[in-house]
C-alpha positions as CSV (number, residue, x, y, z in Angstrom):
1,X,7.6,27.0,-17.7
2,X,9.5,26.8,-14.5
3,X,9.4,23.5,-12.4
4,X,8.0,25.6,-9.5
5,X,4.8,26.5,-11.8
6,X,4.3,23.0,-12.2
7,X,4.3,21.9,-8.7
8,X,2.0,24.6,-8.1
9,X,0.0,23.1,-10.6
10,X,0.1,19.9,-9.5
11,X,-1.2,21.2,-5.8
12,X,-4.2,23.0,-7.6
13,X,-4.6,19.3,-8.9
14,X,-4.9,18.0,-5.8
15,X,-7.4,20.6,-4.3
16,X,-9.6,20.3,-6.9
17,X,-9.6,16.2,-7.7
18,X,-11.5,13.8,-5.4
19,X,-8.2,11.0,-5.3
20,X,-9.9,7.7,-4.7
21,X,-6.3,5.6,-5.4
22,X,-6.1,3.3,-2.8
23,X,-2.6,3.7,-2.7
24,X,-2.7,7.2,-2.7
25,X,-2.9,9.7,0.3
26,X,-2.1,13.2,1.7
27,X,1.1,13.7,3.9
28,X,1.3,16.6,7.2
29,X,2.9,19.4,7.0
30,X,5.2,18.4,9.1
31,X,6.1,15.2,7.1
32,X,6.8,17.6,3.8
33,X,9.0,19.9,5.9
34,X,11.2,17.2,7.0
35,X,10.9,15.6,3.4
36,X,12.3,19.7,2.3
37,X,14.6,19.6,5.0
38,X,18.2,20.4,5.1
39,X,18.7,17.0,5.9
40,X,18.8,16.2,2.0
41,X,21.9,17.3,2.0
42,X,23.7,14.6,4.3
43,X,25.2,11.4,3.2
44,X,25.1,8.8,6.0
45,X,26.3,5.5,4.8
46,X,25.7,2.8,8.0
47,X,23.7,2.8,10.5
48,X,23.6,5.0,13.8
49,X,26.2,4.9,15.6
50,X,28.3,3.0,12.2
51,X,28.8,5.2,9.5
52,X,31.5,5.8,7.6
53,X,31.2,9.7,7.5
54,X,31.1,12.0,9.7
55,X,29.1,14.4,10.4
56,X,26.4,12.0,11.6
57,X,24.8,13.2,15.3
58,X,21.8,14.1,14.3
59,X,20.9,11.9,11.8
60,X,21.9,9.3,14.3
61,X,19.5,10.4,16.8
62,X,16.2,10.5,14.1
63,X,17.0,7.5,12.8
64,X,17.3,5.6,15.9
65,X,14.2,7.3,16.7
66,X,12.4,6.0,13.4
67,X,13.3,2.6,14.5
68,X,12.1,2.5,18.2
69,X,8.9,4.8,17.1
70,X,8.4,1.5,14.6
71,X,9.3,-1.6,17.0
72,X,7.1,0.3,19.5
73,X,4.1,0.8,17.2
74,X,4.3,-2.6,15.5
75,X,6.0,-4.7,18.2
76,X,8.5,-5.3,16.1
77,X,12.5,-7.2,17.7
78,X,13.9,-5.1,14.6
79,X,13.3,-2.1,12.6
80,X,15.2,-1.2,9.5
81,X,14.1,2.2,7.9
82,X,16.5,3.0,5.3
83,X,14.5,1.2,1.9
84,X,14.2,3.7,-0.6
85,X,10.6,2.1,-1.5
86,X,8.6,-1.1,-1.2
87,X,10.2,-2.6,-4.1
88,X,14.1,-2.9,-2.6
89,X,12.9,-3.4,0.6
90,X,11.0,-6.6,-0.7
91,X,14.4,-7.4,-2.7
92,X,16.2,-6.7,0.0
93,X,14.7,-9.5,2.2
94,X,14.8,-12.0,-0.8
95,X,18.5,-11.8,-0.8
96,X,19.1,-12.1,2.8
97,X,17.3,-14.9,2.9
98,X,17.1,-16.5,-0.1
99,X,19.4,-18.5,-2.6
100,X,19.4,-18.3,-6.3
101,X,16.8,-20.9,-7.4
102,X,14.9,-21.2,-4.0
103,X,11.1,-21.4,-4.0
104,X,8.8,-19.2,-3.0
105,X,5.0,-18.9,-2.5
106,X,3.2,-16.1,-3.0
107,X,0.2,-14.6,-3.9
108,X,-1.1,-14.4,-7.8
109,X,-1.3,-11.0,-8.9
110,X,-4.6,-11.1,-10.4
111,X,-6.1,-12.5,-7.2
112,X,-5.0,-9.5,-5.4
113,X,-0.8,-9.9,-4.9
114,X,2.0,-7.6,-5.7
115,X,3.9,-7.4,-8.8
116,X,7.5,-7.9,-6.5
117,X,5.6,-11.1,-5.1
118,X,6.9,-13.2,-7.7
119,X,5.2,-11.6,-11.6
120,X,7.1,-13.0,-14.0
121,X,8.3,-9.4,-15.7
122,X,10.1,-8.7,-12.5
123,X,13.4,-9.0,-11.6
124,X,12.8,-11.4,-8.0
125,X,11.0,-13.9,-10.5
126,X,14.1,-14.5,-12.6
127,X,15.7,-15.3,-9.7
128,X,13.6,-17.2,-7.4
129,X,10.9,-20.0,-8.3
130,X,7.4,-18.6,-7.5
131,X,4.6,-20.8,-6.8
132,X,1.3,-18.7,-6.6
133,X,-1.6,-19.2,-4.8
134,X,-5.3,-17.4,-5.6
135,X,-8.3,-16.8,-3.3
136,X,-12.0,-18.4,-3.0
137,X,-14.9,-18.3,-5.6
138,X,-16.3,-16.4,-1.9
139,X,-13.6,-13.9,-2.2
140,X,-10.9,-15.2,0.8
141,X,-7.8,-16.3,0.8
142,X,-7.7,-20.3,-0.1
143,X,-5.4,-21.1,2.9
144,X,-6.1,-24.5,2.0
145,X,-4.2,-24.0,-1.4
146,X,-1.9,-22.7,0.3
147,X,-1.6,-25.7,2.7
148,X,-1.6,-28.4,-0.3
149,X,1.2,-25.7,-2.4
150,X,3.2,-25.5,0.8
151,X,3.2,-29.6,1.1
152,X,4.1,-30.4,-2.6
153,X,6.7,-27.5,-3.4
154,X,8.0,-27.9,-0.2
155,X,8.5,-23.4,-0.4
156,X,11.6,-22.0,1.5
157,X,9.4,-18.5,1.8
158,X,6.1,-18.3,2.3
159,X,5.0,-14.5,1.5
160,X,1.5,-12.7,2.0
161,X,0.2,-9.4,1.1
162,X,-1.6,-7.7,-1.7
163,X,-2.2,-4.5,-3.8
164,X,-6.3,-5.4,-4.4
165,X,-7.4,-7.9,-2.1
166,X,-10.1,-5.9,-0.1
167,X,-10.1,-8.9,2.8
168,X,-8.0,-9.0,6.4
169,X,-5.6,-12.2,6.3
170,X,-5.3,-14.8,8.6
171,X,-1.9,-15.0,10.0
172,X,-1.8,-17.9,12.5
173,X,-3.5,-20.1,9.7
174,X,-0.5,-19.1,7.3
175,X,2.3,-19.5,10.0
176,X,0.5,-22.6,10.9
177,X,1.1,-24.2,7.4
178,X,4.9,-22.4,7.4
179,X,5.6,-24.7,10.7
180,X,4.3,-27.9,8.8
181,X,6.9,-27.1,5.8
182,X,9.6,-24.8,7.9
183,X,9.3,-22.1,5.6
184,X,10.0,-18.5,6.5
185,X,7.1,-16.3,6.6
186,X,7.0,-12.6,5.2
187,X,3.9,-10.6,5.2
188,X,4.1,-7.5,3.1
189,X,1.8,-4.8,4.6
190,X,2.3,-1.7,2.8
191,X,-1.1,-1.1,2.1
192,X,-2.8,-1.7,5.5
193,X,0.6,-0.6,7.7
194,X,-1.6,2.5,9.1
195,X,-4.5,0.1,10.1
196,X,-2.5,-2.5,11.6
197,X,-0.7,0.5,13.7
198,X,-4.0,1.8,15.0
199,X,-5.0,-1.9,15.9
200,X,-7.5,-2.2,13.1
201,X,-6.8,-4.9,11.1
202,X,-4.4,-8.3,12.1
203,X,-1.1,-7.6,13.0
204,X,1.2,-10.0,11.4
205,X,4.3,-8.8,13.6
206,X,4.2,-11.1,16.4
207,X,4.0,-14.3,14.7
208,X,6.0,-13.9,11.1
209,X,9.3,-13.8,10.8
210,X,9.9,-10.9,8.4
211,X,7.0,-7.6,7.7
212,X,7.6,-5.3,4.9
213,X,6.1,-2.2,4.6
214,X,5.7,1.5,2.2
215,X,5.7,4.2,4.5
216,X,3.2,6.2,2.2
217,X,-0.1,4.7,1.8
218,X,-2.7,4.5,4.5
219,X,0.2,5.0,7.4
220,X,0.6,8.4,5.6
221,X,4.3,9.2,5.6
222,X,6.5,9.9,2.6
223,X,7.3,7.7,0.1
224,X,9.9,4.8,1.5
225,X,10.4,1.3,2.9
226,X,10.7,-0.3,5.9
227,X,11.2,-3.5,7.3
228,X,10.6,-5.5,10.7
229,X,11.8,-9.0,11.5
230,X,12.6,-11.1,14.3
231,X,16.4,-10.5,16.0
232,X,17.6,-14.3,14.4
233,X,17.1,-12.1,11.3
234,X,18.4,-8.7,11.8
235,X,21.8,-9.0,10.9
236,X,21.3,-10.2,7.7
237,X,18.4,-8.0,6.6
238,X,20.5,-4.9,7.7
239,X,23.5,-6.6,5.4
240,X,21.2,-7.2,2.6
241,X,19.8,-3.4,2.7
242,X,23.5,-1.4,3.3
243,X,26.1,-2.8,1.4
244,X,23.9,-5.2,-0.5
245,X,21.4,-3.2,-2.1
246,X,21.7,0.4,-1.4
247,X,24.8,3.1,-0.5
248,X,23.8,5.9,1.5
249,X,19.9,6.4,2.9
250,X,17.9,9.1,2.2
251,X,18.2,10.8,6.2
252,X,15.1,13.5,4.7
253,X,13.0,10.6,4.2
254,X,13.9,8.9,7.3
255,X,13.1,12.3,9.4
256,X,9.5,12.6,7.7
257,X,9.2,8.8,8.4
258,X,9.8,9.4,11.7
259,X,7.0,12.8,12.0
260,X,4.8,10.2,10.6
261,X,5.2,7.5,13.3
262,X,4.6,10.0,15.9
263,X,1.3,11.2,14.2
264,X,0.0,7.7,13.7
265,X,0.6,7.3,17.8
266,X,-2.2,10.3,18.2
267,X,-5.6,9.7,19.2
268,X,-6.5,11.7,15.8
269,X,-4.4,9.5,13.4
270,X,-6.9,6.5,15.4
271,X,-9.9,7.9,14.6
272,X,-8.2,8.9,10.6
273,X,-8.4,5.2,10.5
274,X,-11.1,4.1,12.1
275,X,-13.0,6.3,9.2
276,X,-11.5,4.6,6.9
277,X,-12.8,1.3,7.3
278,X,-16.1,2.9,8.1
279,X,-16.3,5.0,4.9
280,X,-14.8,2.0,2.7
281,X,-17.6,-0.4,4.3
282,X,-20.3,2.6,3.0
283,X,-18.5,2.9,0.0
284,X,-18.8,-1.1,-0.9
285,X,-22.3,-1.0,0.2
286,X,-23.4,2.2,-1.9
287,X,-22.2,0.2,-4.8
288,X,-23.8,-2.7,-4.7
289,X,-26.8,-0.9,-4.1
290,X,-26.2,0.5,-7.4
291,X,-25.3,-2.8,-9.5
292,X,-22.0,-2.9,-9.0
293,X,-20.5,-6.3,-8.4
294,X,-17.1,-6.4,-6.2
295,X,-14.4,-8.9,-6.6
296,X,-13.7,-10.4,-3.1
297,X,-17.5,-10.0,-2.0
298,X,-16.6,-6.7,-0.5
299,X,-14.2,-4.8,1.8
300,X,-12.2,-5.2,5.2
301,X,-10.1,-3.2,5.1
302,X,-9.6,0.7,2.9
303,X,-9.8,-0.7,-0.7
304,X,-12.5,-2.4,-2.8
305,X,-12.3,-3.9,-6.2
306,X,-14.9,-3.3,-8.8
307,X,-15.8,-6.0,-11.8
308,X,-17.1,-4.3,-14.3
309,X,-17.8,-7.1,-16.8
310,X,-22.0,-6.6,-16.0
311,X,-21.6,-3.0,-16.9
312,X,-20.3,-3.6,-20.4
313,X,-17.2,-0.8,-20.3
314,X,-13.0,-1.6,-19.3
315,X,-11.5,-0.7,-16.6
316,X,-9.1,1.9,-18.8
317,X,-12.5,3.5,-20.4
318,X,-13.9,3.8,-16.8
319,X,-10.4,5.5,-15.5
320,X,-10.5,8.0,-18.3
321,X,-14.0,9.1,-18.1
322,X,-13.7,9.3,-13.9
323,X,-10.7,11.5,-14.5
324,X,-12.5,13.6,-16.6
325,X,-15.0,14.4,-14.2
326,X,-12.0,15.1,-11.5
327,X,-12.4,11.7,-9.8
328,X,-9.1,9.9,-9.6
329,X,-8.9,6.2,-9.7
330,X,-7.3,3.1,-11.6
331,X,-7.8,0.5,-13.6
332,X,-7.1,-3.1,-12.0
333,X,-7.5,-6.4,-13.1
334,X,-9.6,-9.0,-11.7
335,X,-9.3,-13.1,-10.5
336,X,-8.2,-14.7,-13.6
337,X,-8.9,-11.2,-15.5
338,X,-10.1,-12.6,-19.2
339,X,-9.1,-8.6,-20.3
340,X,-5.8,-7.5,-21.3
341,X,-3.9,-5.5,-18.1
342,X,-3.7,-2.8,-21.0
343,X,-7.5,-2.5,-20.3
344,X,-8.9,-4.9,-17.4
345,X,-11.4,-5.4,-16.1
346,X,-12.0,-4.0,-12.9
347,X,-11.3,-0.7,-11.0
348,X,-9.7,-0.4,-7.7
349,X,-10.5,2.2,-5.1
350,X,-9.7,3.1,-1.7
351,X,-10.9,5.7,1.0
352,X,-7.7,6.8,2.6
353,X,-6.9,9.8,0.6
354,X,-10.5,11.8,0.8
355,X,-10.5,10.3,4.7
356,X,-7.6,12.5,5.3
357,X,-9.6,15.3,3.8
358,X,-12.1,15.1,6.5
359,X,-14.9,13.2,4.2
360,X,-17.6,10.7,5.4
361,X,-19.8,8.8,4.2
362,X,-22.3,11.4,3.0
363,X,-19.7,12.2,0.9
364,X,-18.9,8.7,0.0
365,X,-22.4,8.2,-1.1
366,X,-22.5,10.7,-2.9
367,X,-18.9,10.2,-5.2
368,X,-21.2,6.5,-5.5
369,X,-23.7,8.2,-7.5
370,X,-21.1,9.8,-9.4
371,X,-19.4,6.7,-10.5
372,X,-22.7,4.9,-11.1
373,X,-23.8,8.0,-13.7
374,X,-20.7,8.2,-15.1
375,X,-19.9,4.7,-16.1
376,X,-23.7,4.1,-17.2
377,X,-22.8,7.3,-19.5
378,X,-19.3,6.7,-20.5
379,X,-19.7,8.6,-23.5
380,X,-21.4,11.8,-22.5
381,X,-19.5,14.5,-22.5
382,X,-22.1,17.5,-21.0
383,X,-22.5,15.0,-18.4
384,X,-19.3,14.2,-17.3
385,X,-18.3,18.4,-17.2
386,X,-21.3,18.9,-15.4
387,X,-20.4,15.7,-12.4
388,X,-16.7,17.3,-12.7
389,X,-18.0,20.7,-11.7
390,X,-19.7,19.2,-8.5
391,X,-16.5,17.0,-7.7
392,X,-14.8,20.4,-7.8
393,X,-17.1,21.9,-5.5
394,X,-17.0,18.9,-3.4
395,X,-13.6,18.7,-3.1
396,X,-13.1,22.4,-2.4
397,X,-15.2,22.2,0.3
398,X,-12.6,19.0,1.7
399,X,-9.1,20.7,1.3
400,X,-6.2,18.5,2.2
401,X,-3.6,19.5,4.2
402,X,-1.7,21.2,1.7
403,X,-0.2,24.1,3.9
């Protein structure tokens, strides 16, 4: 079978499959033509207007006008556009700032943080000492943890973010504690970036020192990094990206990050995310209607957690059987997860993908009483083909911007 027949396999997935993957979403058209671009075949090592080939005019010019696009949107001193992913641009910042040994406090992953925020199978967490702080038995942050961490450990770093925490964060409180302790503060936004640029959500830009961001996610560009700091910090973060970390940037990726910033300045890409939050708040509610319990006490912002330990099934079994029926979610774990990450016990989901499709929260409501009937049947087979038929026809009806 030839790679093109997959692909277009892989679209007909897509069509047909209700994506509820918080971390998931669909890009323009005109972020995939740039992504298929002719620009993939340039090598730019530098930065505009510093490279060490030639050849470099254009690439110059979009770059420079991913970076303003992002200072402008985020209010960012400095924008550097050229991490590959979330992952290096988060290592990337670690080793401008940071010495072998230093201390860092971050978020624990099972309270909603990031594997690259200091897990102990990752790479930053042989290198650095991570001190991890978890949330509320009401679901929020425990800034007062963090204030009694941040006194004792005395952290040089003091990182926020998360990959499950369904709640906004409170940024002045964290930068508050950072003055008491002169740590550094670094917010990782890559799953909120698109609310926080439609003025949604906090923006953590003017107050901490260092943002890091995805690109993909709910700001809907292609898959890629990006980071934002104040000017005392530029230098080093653009050392630490180009030669430190990575040779030449992907300039295809760059160009489709920049089609994406000038979407999310539209009045459409606003109210994109404004229906986010709206269908994630009738999602949350539609579930606990139906018995479902969510970690966190609910949502904020475009993803919710579900604990599934009073519905007697794994977050695994859950993922399976939704997938059979063309619903496409994952597995999570929970605070202090008793379960095995192999099988947890929760399951994260998130409205941004079937937002982009044009879905609200009929449709929401309804993809609520297909999860309820499917995990309170795990093990029926006619019923889960017969909810997969109607997620087909429901998704049909919702095509994403595939062409």
């Amino acid at each position: 079978m030839k790679t093109s027949e997959l692909i277009n396999q892989e679209e007909k997935r897509q069509l047909e499959e209700i994506c509820l993957i918080a971390s998931e979403n669909h890009t323009s058209p005109g972020v995939r033509q740039a992504l298929g671009s002719v620009l993939v075949n340039k090598y730019a090592e530098g930065y505009p207007g510093k490279r060490y080939y030639a050849g470099n005019k254009v690439v110059d010019l979009i770059e420079q006008r991913a970076i303003d696009l992002a200072k402008k949107i985020f209010g960012a001193d400095h924008a550097n556009v050229q991490p590959l992913s979330g992952a290096p641009a988060n290592l990337a910042v670690y080793s401008a700032i940071l010495e072998p040994g230093d201390t860092v406090l971050g978020m624990d992953l099972s309270h909603g943080g990031h594997l690259t925020h200091g897990h102990p199978v990752t790479l930053p967490a042989k290198l650095y000492k991570f001190i991890r702080y978890k949330t509320t038995s009401e679901g929020k942050i425990d800034y007062d943890q963090i204030a009694t961490l941040a006194k004792k450990h005395k952290p040089k770093l003091i990182l926020v973010g998360y990959s499950s925490y369904s709640r906004d964060i409170d940024y002045q409180r964290v930068q508050e504690i950072a003055n008491q302790v002169g740590a550094i503060t670094m917010a990782d936004i890559s799953h909120i970036a698109g609310l926080v640029a439609a003025k949604l959500l906090n923006n953590p830009v003017p107050l901490f020192d260092i943002i890091t961001s995805t690109t993909h996610k709910t700001l809907r560009g292609p898959r890629g990094g990006i980071i934002m700091c104040k000017q005392k910090w530029a230098e080093q973060i653009d050392k630490a990206v180009f030669p430190g970390l990575q040779g030449g940037p992907h300039q295809n990726q760059i160009a489709a990050l920049t089609v994406a910033l000038e979407e999310a300045q539209s009045d459409n890409f606003k109210t994109y995310a404004e229906q986010i939050l709206e269908n994630s708040t009738a999602l949350a509610i539609a579930l606990e209607a139906r018995d479902f319990k969510l970690a966190f006490n609910g949502t904020e912002n475009h993803l919710m957690l579900i604990d599934l330990r009073n519905k007697n099934v794994g977050g695994l079994e859950v993922q399976l059987a939704l997938e059979q029926a063309g619903i496409i979610a994952n597995m999570n774990v929970i605070p202090d997860d008793p379960a095995k990450p192999t099988n947890p016990s929760g399951l994260r989901l998130g409205t941004p993908a079937i937002t982009t499709r044009g879905m609200g929260e009929d449709e929401v409501r309804q993809i609520a009483d297909w999860l309820e009937q499917i995990v309170s049947n795990i093990n029926n087979v006619e019923l889960i083909a017969d909810v997969k038929k109607q997620t087909k026809d429901l998704a049909l009806s919702f095509p994403p911007p595939l062409q």
